[in-house]
N, CA, C and O atoms as CSV, one atom per row, in Angstrom:
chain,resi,resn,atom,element,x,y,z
A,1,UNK,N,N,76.818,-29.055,52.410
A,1,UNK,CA,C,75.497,-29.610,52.598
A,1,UNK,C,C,74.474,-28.509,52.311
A,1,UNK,O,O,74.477,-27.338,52.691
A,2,UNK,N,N,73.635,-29.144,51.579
A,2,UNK,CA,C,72.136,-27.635,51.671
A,2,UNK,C,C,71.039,-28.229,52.017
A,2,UNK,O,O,71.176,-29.419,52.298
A,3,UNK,N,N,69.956,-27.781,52.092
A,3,UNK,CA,C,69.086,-28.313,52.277
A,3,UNK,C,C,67.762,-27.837,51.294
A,3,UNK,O,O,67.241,-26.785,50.922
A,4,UNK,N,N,67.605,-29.035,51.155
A,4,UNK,CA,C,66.160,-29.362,49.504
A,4,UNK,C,C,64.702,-29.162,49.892
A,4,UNK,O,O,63.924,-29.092,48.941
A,5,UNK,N,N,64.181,-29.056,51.137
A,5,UNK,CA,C,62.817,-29.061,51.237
A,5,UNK,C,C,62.449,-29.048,52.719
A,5,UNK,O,O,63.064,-29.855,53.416
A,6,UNK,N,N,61.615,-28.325,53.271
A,6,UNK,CA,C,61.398,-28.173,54.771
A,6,UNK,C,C,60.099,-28.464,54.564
A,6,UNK,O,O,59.599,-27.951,53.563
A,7,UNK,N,N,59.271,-29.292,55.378
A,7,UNK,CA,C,58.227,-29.982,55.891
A,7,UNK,C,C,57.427,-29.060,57.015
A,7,UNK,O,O,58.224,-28.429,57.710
A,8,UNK,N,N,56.300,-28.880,57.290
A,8,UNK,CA,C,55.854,-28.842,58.515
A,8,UNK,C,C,54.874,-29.675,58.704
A,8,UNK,O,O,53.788,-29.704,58.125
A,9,UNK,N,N,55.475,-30.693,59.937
A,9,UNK,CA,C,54.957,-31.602,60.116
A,9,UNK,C,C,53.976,-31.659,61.240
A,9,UNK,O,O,53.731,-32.809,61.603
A,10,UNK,N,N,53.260,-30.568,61.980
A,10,UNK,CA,C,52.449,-30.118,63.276
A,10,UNK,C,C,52.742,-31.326,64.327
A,10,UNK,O,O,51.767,-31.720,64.967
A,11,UNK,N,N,54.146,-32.021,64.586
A,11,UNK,CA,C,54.219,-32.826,65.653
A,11,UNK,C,C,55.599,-32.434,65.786
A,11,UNK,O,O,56.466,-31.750,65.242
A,12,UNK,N,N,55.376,-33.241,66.832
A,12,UNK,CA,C,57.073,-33.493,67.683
A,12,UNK,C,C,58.432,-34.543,66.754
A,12,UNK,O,O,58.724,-35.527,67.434
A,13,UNK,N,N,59.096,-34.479,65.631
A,13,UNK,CA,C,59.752,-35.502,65.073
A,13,UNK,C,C,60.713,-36.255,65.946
A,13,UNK,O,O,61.554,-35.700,66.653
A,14,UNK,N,N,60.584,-37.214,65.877
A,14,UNK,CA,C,61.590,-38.384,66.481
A,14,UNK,C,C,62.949,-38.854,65.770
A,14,UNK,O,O,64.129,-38.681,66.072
A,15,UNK,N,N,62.351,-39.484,64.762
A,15,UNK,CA,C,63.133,-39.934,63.460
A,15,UNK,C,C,62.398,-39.780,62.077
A,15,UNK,O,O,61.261,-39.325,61.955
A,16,UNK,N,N,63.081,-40.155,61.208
A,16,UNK,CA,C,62.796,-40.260,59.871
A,16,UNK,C,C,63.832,-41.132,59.043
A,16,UNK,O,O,64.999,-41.468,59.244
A,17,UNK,N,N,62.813,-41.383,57.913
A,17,UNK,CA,C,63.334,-42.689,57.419
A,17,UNK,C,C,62.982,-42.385,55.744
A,17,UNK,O,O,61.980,-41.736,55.443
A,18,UNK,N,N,64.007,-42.980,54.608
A,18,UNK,CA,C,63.435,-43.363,53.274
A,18,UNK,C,C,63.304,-44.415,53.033
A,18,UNK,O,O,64.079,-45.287,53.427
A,19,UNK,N,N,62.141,-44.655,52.217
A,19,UNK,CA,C,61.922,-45.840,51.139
A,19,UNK,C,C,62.633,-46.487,50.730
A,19,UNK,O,O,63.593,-45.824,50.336
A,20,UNK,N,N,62.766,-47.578,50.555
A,20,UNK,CA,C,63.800,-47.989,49.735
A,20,UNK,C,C,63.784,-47.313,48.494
A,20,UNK,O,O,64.913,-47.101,48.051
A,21,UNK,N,N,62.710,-46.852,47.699
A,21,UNK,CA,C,62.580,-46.976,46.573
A,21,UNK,C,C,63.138,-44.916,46.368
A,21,UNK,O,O,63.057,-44.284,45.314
A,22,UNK,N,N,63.627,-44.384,47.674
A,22,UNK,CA,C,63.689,-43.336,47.942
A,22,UNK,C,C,62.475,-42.152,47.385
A,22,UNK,O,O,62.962,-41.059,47.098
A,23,UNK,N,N,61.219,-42.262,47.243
A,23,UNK,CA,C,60.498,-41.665,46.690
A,23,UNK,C,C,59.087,-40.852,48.248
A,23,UNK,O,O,58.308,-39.900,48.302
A,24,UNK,N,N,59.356,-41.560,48.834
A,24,UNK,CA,C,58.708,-41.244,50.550
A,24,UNK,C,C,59.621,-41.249,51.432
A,24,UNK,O,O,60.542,-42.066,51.446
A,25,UNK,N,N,59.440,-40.234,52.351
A,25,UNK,CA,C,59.763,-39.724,53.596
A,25,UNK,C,C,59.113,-40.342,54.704
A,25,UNK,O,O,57.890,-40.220,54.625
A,26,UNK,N,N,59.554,-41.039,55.832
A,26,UNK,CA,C,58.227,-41.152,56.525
A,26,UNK,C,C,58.834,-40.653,57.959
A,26,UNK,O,O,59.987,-40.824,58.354
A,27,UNK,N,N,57.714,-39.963,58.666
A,27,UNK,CA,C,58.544,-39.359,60.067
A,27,UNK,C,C,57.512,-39.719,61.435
A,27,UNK,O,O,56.308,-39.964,61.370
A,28,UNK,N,N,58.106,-39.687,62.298
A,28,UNK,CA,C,57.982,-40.709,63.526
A,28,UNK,C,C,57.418,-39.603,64.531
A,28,UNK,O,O,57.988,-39.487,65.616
A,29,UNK,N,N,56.464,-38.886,64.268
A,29,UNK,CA,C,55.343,-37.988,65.197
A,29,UNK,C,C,54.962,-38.488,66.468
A,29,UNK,O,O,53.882,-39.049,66.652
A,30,UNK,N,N,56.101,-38.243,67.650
A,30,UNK,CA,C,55.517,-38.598,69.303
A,30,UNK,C,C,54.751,-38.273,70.028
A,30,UNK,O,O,54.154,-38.907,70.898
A,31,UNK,N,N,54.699,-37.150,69.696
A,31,UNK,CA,C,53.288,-36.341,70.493
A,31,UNK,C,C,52.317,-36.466,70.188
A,31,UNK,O,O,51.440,-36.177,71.002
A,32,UNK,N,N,51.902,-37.000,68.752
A,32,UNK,CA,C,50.514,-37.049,68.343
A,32,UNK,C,C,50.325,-38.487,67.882
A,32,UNK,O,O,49.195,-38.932,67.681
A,33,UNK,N,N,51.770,-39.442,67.661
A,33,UNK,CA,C,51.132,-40.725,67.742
A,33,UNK,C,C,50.661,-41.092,66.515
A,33,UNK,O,O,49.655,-41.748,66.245
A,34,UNK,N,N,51.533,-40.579,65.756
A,34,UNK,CA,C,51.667,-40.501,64.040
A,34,UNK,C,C,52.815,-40.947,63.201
A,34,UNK,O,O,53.967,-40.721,63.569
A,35,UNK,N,N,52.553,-41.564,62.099
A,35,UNK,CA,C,53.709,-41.468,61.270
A,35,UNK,C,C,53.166,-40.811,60.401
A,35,UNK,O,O,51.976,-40.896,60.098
A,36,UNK,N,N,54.029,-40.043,59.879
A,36,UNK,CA,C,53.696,-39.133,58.515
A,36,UNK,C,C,54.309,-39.493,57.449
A,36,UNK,O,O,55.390,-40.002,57.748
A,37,UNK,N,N,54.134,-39.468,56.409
A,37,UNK,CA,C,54.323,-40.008,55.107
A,37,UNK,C,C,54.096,-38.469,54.093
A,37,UNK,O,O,53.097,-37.788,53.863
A,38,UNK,N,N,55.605,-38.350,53.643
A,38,UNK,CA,C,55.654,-37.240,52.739
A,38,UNK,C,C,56.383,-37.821,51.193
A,38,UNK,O,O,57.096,-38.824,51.233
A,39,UNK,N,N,56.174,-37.229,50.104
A,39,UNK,CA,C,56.910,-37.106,49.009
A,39,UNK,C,C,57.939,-36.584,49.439
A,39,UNK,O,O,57.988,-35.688,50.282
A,40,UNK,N,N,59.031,-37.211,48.779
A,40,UNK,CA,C,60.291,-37.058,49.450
A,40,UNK,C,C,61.031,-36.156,48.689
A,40,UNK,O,O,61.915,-35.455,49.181
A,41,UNK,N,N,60.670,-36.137,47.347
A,41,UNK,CA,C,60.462,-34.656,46.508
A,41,UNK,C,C,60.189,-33.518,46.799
A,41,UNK,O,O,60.732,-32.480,46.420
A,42,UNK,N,N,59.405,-33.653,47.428
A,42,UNK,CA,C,58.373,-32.127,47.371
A,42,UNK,C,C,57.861,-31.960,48.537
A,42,UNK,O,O,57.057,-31.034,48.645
A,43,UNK,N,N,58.140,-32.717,49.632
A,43,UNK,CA,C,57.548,-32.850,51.183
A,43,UNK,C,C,56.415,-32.559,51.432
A,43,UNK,O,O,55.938,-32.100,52.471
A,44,UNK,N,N,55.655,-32.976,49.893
A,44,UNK,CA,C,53.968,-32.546,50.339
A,44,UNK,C,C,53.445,-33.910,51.123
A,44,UNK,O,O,54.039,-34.902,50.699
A,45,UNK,N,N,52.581,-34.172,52.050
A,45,UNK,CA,C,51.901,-35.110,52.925
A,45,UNK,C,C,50.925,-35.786,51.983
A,45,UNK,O,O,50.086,-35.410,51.164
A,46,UNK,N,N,51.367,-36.897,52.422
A,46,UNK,CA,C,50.666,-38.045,51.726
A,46,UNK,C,C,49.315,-38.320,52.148
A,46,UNK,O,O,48.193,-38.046,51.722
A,47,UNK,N,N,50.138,-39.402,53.822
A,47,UNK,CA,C,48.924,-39.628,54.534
A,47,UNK,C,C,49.683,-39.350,55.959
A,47,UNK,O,O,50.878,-39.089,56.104
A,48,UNK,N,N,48.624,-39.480,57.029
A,48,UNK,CA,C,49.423,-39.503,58.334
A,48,UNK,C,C,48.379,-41.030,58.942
A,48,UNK,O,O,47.158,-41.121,58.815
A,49,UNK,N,N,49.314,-42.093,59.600
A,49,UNK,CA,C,48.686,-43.388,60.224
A,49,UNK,C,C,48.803,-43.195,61.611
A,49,UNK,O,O,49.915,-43.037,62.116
A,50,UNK,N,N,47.827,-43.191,62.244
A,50,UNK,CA,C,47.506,-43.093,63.572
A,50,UNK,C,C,47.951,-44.529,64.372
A,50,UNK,O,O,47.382,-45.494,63.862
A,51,UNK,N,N,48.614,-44.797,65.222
A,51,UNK,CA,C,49.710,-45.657,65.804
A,51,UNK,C,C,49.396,-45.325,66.817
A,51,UNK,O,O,49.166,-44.137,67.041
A,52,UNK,N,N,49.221,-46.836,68.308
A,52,UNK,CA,C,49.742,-46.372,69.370
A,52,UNK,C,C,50.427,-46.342,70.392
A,52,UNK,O,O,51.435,-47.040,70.280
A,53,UNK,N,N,50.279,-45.603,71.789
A,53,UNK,CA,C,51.819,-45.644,72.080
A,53,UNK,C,C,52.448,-43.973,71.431
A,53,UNK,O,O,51.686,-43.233,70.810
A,54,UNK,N,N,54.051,-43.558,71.734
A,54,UNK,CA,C,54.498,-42.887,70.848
A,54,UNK,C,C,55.561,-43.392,70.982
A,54,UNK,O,O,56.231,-43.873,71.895
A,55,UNK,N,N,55.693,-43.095,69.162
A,55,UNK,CA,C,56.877,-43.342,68.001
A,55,UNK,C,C,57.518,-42.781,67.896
A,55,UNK,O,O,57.326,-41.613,67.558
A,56,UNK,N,N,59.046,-43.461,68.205
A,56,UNK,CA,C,60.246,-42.975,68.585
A,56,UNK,C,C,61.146,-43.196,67.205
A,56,UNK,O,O,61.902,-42.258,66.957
A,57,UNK,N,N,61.160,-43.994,66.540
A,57,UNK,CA,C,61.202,-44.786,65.099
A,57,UNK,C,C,60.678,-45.460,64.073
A,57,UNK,O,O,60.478,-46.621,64.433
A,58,UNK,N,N,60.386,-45.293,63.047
A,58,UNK,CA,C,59.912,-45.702,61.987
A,58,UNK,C,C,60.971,-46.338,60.670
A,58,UNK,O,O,61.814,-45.608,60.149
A,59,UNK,N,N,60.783,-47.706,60.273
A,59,UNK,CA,C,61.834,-48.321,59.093
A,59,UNK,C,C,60.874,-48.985,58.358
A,59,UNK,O,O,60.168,-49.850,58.877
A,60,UNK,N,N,60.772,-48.639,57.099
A,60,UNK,CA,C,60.289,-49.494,55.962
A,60,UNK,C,C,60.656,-50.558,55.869
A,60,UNK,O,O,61.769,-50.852,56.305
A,61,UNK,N,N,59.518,-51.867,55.031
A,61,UNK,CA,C,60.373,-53.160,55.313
A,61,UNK,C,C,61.196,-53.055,53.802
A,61,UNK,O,O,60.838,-52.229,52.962
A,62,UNK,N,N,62.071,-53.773,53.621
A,62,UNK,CA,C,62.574,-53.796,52.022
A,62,UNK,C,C,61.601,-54.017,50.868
A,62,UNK,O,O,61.819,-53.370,49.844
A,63,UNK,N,N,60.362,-54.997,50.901
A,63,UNK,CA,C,59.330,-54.926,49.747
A,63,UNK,C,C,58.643,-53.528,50.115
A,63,UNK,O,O,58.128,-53.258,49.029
A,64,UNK,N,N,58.372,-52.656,50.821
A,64,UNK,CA,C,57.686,-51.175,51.024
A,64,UNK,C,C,56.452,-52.137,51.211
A,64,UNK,O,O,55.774,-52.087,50.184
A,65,UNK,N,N,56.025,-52.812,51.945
A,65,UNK,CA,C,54.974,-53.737,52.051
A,65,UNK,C,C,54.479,-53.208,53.798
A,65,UNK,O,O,53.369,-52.732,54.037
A,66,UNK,N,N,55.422,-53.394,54.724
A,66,UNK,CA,C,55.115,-52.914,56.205
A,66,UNK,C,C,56.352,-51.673,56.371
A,66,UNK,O,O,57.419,-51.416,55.814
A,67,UNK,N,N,55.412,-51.012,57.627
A,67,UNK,CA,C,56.205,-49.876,58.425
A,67,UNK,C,C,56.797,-50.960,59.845
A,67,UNK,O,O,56.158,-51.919,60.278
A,68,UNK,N,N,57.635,-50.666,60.169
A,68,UNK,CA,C,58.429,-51.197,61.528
A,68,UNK,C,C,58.501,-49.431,62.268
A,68,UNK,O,O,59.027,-48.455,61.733
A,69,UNK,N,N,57.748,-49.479,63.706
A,69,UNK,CA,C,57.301,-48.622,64.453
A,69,UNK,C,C,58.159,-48.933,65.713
A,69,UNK,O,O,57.898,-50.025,66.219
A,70,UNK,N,N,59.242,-48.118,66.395
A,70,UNK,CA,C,59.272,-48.548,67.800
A,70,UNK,C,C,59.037,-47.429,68.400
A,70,UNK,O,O,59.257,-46.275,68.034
A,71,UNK,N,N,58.203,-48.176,70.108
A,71,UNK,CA,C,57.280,-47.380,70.856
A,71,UNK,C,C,58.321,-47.044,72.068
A,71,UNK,O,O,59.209,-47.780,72.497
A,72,UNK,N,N,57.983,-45.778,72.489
A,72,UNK,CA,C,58.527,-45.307,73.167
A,72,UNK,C,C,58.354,-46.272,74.752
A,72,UNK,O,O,59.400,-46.339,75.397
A,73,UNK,N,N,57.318,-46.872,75.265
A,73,UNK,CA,C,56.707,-47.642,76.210
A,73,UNK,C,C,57.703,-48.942,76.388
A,73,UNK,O,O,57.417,-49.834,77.187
């Protein structure tokens, strides 16, 4: 195993998840109540969506149309 790309993501990670389309990263920020959204290439940050509650999990739907969020609460 190696590893391709390290992120710093300034939160607490929970989980993480790919795209279907495997081209985004998206990671499940609890402490700050974020999902983060990286190139899954290059782990540069996309966007980060402010959610609330904290996020324990994050799953893309199969069209990449919705995020599925579960709250820690």
């Amino acid at each position: 195993m190696r590893i391709d790309g390290v992120a710093k993501t300034g939160g607490e990670v929970r989980s993480i998840a790919l795209s279907v389309d495997e081209s985004v990263l998206y990671a499940a920020l609890s402490d700050s109540a974020e999902i983060l959204a990286l190139e899954a290439k290059s782990c540069k940050e996309i966007t980060r969506l402010r959610v609330s509650g904290e996020p324990w999990a994050v799953l893309p739907s199969p069209d990449a149309d919705s995020l599925f969020v579960a709250d820690f609460d």
